[in-house]
C-alpha positions in Angstrom: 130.7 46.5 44.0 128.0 43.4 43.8 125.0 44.2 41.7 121.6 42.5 41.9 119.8 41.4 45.3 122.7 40.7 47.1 123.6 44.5 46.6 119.7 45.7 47.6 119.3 43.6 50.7 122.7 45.6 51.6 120.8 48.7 51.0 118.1 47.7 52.6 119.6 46.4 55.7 121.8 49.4 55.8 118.7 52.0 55.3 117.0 49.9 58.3 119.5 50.1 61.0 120.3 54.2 60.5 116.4 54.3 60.9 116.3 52.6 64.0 119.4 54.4 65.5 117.7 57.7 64.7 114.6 56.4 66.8 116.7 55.5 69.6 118.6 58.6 69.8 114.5 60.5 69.9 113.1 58.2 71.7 116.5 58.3 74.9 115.7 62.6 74.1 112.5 62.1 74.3 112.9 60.4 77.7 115.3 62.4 79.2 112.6 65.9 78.9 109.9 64.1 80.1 111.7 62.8 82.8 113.5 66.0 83.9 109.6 68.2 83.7 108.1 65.6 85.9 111.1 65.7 88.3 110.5 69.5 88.2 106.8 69.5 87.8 106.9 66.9 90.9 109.3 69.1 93.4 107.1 72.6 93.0 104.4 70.3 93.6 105.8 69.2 97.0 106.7 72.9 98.0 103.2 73.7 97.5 101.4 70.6 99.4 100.2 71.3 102.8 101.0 68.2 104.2 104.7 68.6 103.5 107.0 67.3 105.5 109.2 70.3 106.1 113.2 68.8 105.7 112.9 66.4 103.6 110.8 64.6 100.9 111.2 61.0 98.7 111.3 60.0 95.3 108.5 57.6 96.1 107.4 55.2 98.6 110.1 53.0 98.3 112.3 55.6 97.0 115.7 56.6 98.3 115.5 60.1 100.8 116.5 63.0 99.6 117.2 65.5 102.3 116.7 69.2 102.3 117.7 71.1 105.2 116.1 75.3 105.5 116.8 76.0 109.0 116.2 79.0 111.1 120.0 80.8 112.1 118.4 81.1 115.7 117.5 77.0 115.5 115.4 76.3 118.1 112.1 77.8 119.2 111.5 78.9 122.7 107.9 78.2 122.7 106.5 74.6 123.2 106.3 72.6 119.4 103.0 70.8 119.0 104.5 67.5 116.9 101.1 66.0 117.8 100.2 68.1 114.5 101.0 67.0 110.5 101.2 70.9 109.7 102.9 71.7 112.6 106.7 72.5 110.9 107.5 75.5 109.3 109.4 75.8 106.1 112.1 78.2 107.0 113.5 79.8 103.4 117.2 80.5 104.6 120.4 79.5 103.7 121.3 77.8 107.0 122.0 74.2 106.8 122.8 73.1 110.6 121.6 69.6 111.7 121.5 70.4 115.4 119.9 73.7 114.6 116.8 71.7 113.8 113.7 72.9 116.0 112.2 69.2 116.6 115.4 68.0 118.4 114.5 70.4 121.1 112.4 67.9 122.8 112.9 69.8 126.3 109.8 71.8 124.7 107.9 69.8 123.5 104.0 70.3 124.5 102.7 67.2 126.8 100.5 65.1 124.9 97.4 64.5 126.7 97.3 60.8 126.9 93.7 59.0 127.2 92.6 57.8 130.3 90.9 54.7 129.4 93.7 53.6 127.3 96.8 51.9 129.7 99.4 52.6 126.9 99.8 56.2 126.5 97.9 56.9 123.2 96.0 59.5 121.7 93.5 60.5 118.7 94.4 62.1 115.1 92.5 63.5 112.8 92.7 61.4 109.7 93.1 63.3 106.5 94.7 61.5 103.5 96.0 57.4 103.5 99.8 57.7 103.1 100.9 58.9 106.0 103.9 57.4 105.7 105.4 59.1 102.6 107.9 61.0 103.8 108.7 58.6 106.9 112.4 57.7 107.0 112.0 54.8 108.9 111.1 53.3 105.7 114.2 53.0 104.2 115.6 51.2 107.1 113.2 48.0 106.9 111.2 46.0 104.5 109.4 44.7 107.6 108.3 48.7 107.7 108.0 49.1 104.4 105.0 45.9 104.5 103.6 47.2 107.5 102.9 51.0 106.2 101.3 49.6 103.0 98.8 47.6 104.9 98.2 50.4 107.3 97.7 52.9 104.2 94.9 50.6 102.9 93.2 50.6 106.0 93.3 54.3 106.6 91.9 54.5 102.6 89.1 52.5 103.8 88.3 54.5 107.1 88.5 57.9 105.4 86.0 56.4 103.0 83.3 55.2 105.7 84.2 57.6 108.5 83.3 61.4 109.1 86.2 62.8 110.8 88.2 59.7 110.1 90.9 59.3 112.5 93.7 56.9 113.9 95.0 56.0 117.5 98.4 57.2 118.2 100.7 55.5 120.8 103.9 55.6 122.4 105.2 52.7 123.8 104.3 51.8 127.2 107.8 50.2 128.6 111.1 50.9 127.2 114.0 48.2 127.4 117.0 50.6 127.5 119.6 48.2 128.1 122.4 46.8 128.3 123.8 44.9 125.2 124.9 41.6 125.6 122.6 41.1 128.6 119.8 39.3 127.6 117.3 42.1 126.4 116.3 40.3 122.8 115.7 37.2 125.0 113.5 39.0 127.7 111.7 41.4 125.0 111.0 38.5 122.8 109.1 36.8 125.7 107.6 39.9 126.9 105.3 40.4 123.5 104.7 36.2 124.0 102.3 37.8 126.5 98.9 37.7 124.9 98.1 41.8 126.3 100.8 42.8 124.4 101.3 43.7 121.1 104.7 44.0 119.0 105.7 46.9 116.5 107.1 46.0 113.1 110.9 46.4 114.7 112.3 45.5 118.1 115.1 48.1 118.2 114.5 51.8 116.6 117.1 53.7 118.7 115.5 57.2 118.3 116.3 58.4 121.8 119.9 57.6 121.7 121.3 57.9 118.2 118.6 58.0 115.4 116.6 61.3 116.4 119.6 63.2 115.5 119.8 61.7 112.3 123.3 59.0 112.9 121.6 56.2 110.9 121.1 59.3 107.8 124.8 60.5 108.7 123.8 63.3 110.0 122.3 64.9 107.2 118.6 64.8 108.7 116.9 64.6 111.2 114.0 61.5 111.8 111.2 63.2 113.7 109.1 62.7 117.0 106.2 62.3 114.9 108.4 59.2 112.1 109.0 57.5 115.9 105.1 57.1 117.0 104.8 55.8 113.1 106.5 52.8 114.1 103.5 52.0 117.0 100.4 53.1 114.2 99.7 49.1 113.5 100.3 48.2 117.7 98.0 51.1 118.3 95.3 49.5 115.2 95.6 46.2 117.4 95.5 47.7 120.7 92.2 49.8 119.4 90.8 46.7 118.7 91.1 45.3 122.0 89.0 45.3 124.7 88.6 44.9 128.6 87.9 41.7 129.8 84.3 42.3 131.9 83.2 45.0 129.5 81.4 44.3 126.0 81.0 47.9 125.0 82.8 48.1 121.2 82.6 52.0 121.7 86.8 52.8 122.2 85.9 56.0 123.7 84.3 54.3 126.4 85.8 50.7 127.3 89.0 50.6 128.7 92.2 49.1 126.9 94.2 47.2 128.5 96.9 45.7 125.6 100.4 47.9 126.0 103.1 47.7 123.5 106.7 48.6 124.1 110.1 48.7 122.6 113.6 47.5 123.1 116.9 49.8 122.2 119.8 48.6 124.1 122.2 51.3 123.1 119.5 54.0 124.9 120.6 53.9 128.7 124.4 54.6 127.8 124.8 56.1 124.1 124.5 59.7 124.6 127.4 60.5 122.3 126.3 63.2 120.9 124.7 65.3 123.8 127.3 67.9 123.8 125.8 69.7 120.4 122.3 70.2 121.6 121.8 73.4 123.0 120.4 72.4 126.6 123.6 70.7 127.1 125.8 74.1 126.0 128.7 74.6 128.5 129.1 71.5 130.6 131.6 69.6 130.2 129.9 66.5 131.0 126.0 65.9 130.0 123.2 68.0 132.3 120.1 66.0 130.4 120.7 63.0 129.0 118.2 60.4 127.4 116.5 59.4 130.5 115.3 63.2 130.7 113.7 63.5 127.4 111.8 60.0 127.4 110.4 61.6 131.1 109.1 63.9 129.5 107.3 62.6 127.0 106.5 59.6 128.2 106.2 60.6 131.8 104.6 57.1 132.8 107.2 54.7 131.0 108.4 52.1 131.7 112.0 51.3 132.1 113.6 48.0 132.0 117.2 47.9 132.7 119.2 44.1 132.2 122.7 44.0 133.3 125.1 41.0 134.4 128.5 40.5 135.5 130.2 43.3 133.7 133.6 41.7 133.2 131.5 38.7 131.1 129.5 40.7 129.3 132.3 42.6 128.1 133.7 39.8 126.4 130.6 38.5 125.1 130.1 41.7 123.6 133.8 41.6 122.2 133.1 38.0 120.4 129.8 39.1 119.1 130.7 42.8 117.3 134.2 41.6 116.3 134.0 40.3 112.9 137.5 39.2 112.4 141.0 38.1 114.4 139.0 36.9 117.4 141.4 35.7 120.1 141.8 35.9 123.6 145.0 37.0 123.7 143.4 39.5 121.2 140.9 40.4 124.1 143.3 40.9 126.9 145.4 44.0 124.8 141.9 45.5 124.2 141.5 45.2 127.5 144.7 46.5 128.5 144.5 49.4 126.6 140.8 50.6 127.7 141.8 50.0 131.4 144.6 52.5 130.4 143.1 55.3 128.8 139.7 55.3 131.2 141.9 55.1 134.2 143.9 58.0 132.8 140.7 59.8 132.3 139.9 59.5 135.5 143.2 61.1 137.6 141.9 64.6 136.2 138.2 64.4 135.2 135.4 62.9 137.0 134.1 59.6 136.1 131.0 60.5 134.8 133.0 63.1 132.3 135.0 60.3 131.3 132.0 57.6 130.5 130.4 60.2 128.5 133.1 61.5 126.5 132.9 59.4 123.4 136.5 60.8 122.4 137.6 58.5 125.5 135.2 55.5 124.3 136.5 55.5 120.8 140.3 54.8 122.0 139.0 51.8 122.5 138.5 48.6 120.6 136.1 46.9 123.5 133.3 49.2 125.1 134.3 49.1 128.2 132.2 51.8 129.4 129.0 50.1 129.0 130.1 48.0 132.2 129.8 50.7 134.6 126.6 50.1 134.9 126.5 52.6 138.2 127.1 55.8 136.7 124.2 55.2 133.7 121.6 53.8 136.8 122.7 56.7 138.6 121.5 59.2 136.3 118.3 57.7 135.2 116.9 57.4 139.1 117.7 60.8 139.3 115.2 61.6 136.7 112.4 58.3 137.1 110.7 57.2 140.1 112.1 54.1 141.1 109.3 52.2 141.1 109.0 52.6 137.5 112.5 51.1 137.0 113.1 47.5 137.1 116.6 45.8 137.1 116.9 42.4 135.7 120.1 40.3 136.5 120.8 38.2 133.6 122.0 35.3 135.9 118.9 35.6 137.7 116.8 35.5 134.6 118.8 32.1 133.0 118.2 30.6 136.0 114.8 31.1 137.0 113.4 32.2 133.9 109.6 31.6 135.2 110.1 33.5 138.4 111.9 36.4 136.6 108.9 37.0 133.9 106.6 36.6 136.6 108.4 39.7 138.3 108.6 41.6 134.9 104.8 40.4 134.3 103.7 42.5 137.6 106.2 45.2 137.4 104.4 45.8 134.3 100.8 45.8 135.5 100.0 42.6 133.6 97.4 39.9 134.2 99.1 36.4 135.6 99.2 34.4 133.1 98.3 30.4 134.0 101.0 27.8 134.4 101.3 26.4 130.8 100.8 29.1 129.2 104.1 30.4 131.4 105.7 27.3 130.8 105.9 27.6 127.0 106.7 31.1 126.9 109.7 30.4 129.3 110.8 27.3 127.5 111.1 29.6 124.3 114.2 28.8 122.0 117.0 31.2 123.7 117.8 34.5 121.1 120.8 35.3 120.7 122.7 32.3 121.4 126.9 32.4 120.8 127.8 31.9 117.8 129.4 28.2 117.6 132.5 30.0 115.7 132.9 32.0 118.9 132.9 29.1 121.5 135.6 28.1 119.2 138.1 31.1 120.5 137.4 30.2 124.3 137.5 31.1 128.0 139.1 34.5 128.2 142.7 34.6 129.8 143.0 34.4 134.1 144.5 38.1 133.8 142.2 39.4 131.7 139.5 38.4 134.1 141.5 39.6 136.9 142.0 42.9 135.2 138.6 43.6 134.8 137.0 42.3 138.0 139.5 45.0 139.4 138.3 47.7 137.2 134.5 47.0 137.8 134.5 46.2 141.5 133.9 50.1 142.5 131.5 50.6 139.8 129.5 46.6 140.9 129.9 48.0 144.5 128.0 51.2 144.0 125.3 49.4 142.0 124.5 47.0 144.8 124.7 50.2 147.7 122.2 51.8 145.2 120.0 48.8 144.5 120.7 47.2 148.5 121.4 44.2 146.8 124.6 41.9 146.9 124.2 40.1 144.3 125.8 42.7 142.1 128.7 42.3 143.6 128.9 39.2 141.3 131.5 37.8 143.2 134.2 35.9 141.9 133.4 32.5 144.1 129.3 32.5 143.7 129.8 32.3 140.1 130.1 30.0 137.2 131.8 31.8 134.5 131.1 29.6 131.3 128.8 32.2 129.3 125.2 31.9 130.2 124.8 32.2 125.9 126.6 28.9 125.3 123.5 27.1 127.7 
């Protein structure tokens, strides 16, 4: 042992550091209770709130979802749903935790909003009651883009509760729907679509809710994302389009002038992914879908819009093979894909009808290209038996590269939209091209003669049906009247 200083700054030191490990250890205790009661103290207090989203809550704003699934053992309710309400849910205390039991996917009964008249878009008034809206949105954890777009709107709904007795806010749903196909242009057309200065673009091009996201696939099917998170997405379109008014009229009273600025979405996936239609109750006993997508967007947006882009099946099917396969890209690659699809679908076909087999996602997942999405017919089929046709357009994606002008004009006025002059066309159809081919993929080249051959064999039924149904030959798309170097690589 050391006497003297040397031995009491020892002591000391020693005396110093048990102090401050004691302090820790309280103070990480200390943390952990305080911590645990507000997590407690916070969840009673959601269970109480009025405004509760009934399935599921967050952790905050920005928080991760936590879901929570009490649902009725009968699941859906016979009566119509009014999802035009906040309070309109039920908290159902069971221990029944379906996901296709949930009420709100039974859009079949859902009550008709009753859209204004002097709005074009199909919107609709709220009553206003508290600024965060958006709290228990799920949509939010999907985007930043979303996440900066709520926050702004949640000031400005602070501000209009504070000056305005009721306050309220505008609801829309979108006025035109691109519903497909990928690989066909739609990013390019949509993109140049909202260029138009009477239209006005939500914070995300593609929110698949119709086809995929309603039903919770983006959440892995451990919630739901609700009607009511969907028209969310349109709140800051429908602040713009508020703000809008006709051209001849100077009234600023939005009750009175008329509104002409529409907005609109584009999912590609909605006209053909109906994967999962077989669990919802409507659909109970067929073997192949009796509603798909194209019936539920009828019925609540009765009026929409429906844009449909297609092009030479057998080249989209390769551009779509370049663009989703991330690795081992080859023709040769291509053509066993290829192979194989042809295969099972034509299989599929000997004891089931075609429409069984496009919509049996057992069938489409055999495959490694989606060769499906091609057969453009059966899809078309099914949504002109639901919409009149004058509210579907069809864009051919050769058509639209060539005479890009002449083509938005068309969409322009199938739209209902003001002509715009010629320069202000010009520059919106002289608009950098989206979603170009990657230069790594013009690398792997031309697909092989017999893989071409293959599929133009495969489609030519399906292409053949599609122009008796449209009384148009250019869907033939055949073999001589076209140039087969990818439209993307232009």
């Amino acid at each position: 042992m050391v006497d003297g200083p040397t031995s009491q700054l020892s002591l000391c030191v020693r005396s110093w550091l048990g102090r401050i490990k004691v302090r820790r250890t309280v103070l990480i205790f200390s943390s952990c209770v305080i911590l645990f009661m507000y997590m407690t103290f916070s969840f009673f207090r959601m269970l109480n709130h009025d405004g509760l989203n009934t399935y599921s809550f967050k952790s905050g704003y920005n928080g991760h979802l936590s879901k929570i699934h009490l649902l009725n053992a009968n699941g859906f309710y016979e009566n119509p749903v009014n999802f035009t309400s906040l309070n309109g849910t039920v908290w159902n205390q069971t221990d029944f935790r379906e996901i296709w039991s949930h009420p709100q996917l039974d859009i079949l009964h859902y009550e008709k909003i009753q859209f204004l008249p002097n709005f074009k878009n199909p919107c609709w008034y709220e009553d206003l009651r508290e600024p965060n809206v958006y709290q228990f949105n799920k949509y939010t954890v999907i985007s930043r883009n979303i996440r900066t777009t709520m926050a702004e709107l949640i000031g400005e709904w602070a501000n209009r509760i504070a000056k305005e007795r009721p306050a309220r806010r505008l609801r829309c749903l979108p006025y035109f729907l691109i519903v497909g196909q990928p690989k066909c242009g739609t990013t390019d057309i949509y993109r140049k679509i909202v260029k138009h200065p009477d239209v006005i673009n939500p914070p995300i091009k593609e929110l698949h809710w119709w086809s995929r996201n309603r039903q919770g696939r983006r959440l892995n099917y451990t919630d739901i994302i609700p009607l009511s998170d969907y028209i969310d997405m349109f709140d800051m379109a429908a602040f713009h389009i508020e703000r809008r008014y006709s051209h001849d009229q100077e009234s600023q009273n939005p009750d009175v002038v008329y509104h002409h600025t529409i907005t609109g979405e584009a999912s590609a996936s909605i006209l053909w992914e109906n994967d999962d239609w077989f669990h919802f109750r409507e659909n109970s006993g067929y073997t192949e879908p009796k509603y798909t997508s194209a019936d539920y967007i009828r019925h609540v947006i009765p009026s929409a819009k429906i844009i449909i882009c297609v092009r030479n099946p057998t080249d989209r099917l390769y551009s779509d093979y370049l663009y989703f396969t991330k690795t081992n890209k080859s023709s040769e690659d291509f053509h066993q894909a290829v192979s194989h699809a042809v295969e099972v679908y034509k299989n599929c076909t000997k004891q089931h009808s075609v429409r069984y087999c496009v919509y049996n996602r057992t069938i489409a997942y055999l495959s490694k290209v989606r060769l499906r999405l091609g057969m453009y017919s059966v899809f078309i089929k099914d949504w002109f038996s639901v919409f009149p046709r004058d509210q579907i357009l069809i864009v051919s994606l050769e058509d639209y590269a060539k005479r890009t002008r002449k083509s938005l004009n068309g969409i322009f006025k199938f739209l209902d939209m003001r002509t715009l002059d010629g320069e202000s066309m010009r520059s919106i159809a002289k608009l950098k091209v989206a979603n170009k081919r990657k230069k790594a993929d013009r690398t792997v080249g031309a697909m092989l003669n017999e893989t071409r051959r293959l599929l133009n064999d495969f489609y030519e039924p399906y292409n053949q049906e599609l122009a008796d149904i449209l009384d148009d030959d250019k869907f033939l798309w055949e073999p001589e009247e076209n140039d087969y170097n990818s439209l993307e690589d232009k």
